[in-house]
N, C-alpha and C positions, 0 to 999 in steps of 0.2 A: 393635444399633441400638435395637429396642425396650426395650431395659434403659438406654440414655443420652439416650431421650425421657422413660424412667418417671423414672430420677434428676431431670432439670430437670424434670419437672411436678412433683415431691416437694420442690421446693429452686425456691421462686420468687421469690427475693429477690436468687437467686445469676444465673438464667437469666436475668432482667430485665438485670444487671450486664453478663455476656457478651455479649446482645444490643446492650446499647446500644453496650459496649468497642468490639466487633468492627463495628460499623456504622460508630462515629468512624473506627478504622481506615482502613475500605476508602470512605468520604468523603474520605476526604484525598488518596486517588491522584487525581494530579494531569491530569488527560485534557486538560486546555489546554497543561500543559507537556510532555506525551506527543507528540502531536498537533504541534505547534512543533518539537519535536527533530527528529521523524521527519522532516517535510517540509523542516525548514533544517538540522538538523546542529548548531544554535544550542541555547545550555543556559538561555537567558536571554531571558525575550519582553521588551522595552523598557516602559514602562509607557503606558498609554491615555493621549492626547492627542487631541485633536478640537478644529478650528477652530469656533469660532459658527457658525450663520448670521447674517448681517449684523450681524457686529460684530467688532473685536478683541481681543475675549475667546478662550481656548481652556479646554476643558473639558478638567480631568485627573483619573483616577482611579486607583486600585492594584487594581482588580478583575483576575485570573488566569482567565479561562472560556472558552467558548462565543463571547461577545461579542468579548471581544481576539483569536480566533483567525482570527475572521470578518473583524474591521478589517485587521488585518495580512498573511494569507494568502489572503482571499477566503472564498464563501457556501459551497463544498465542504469546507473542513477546518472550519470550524465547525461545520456541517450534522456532520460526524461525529465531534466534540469535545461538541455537544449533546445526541448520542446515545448516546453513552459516559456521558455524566451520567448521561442518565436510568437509565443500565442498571445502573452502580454501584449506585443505590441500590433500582432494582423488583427487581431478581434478588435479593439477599438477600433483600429483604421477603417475596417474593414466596414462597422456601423455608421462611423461618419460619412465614410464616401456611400452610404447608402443613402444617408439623411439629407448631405447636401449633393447634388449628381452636377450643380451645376460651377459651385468652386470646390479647388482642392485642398480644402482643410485637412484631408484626412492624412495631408504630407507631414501638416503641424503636429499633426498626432503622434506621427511615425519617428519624428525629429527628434522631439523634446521626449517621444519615451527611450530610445537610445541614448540620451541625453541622461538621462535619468539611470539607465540600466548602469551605465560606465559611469556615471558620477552622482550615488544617491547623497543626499545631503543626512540621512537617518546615521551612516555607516561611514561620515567621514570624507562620500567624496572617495571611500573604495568600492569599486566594482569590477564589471568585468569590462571585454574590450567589443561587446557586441554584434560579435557576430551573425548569433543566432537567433537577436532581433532585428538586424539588420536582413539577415535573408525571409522571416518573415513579414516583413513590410515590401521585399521585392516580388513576394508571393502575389502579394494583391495587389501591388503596384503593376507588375508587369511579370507572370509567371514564364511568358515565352519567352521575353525580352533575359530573363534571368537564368534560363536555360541553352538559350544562344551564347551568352558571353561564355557560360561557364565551360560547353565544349569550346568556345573559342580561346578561350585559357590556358585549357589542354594544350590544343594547339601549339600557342606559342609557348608553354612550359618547354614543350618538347623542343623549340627552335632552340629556346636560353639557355634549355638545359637549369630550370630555376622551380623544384619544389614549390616556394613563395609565389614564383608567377602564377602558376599551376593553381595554387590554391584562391590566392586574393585579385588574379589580376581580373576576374569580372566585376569585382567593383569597380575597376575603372577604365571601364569599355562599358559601362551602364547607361553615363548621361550622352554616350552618342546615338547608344538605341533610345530611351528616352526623347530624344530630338525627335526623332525619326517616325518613332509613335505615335509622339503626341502633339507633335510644332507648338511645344509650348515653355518657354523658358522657365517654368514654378519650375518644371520638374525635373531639367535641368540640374539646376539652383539644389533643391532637395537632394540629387542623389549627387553635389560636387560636397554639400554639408555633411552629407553623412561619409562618405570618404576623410574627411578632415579629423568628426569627431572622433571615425574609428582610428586613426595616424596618432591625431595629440592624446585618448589611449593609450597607441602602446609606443609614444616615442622613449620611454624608460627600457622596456623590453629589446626595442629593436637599439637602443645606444648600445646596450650590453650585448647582444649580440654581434653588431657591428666590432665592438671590443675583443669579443672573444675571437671572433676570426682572423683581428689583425693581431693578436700575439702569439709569438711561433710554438709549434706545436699544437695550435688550435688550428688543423685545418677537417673542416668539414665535406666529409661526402653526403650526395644529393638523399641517399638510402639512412645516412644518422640525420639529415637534417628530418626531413619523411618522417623518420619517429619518434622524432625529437616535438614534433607538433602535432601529434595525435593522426596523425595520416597512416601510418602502419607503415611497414620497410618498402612493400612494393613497387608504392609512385616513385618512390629517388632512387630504388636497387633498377627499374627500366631507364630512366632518367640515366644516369651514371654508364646506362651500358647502351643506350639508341636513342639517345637522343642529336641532334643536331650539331650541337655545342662537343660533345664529348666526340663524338663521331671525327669533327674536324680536328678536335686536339689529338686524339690518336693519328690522324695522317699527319699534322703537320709533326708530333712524337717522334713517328715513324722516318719520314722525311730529312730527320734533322741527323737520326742515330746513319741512315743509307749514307748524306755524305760527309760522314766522320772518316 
């Protein structure tokens, strides 16, 4: 073993390659359509559909994960299709950064299996939008750093008044904790990639949502968007009623009707 750690630190042009190979790999095992088999017997989940809220519009996408397994089967098989995500990709990572302590391959790992989860080559290039191999690679990457952003999320969801911020904006408050950690530009680099890969994911999803909001009669509150992505009514029914955003369009609401 110590003689095929000494060859890959001697050869890291080649070790980078295998890492990234083998991470694509094992990203692409399919734990939504694992997960679907097992519980129906079924080799083919149908693709995401979703009525509006109030409208007749339906939302459709070609995402395979976490989320389809949850729409279709319920909060338990997804619940353990989300955790299977994450584990695909922390348990490699998590062996490499043991093997090597002193470069971080274990980013390549993390990269190319997301990589993989959102675009298997077995299934066409459909997956999902990795989310929840994305936060388990921020597990081992930086557990506090990933718990910091995500109250500081909160935060600003409540300033925007934006479910979306709420949910996704610590992925991109990541690579400044990252700096800050680690003073080292890989890592950086790694969590500004994984941002990307998760955006050219769901640039599909987020056009047609952009769509649907700007045709009239599609207007969204914070509480339908909230359950509209798996968050439950709560986060946008508080959102909509205290948060920052809303707070001020009520006075200024208010303001406008006083001098009429």
């Amino acid at each position: 073993m110590n003689e095929v750690l000494a060859f890959a630190n001697n050869h890291p042009w080649l070790t980078a390659l295998v890492c990234s190979v083998a991470g694509y790999l094992i990203g692409t095992v399919s734990s939504a359509r694992i997960v679907y088999f097992l519980a129906t017997g079924k080799r083919n989940i149908e693709p995401f559909a979703e009525p509006v809220p109030n409208s007749d519009e339906v939302f459709e996408s070609d995402l395979v994960s976490a989320t389809l397994v949850n729409k279709k089967l319920g909060a338990k098989y997804g619940c353990i299709t989300s955790i299977a995500d994450m584990l695909k990709v922390a348990l490699p990572m998590l062996l490499v950064k043991l093997a090597f302590e002193e470069q971080p391959y274990h980013l390549l790992v993390a990269l190319s299996g997301v990589a993989g989860h959102n675009f298997p080559v077995w299934y066409g290039f459909r997956g999902g939008r990795g989310e929840s191999s994305i936060i388990g690679s921020l597990l081992v990457t930086s557990w506090s750093g990933y718990l910091f952003a995500n109250l500081a999320s909160v935060v600003l969801g409540f300033i925007t008044g934006s479910v979306l911020v709420m949910r996704w904006g610590a992925y991109f408050l990541m690579p400044v904790w990252l700096w800050f950690q680690y003073r080292d530009w890989r890592y950086v680099a790694f969590m500004v990639l994984m941002v990307v890969l998760f955006l050219i994911s769901m640039r599909k999803d987020l056009a047609r949502f952009s769509e649907l909001k700007r045709k009239r009669g599609s207007k969204f509150t914070e509480e339908e968007v909230s359950e509209f992505i798996l968050m439950g009514k709560s986060p946008g029914r508080m959102l909509d009623r205290y948060s920052l955003y809303s707070l001020l369009r009520r006075l200024l609401s208010k303001g406008k009707e006083a001098g009429k």
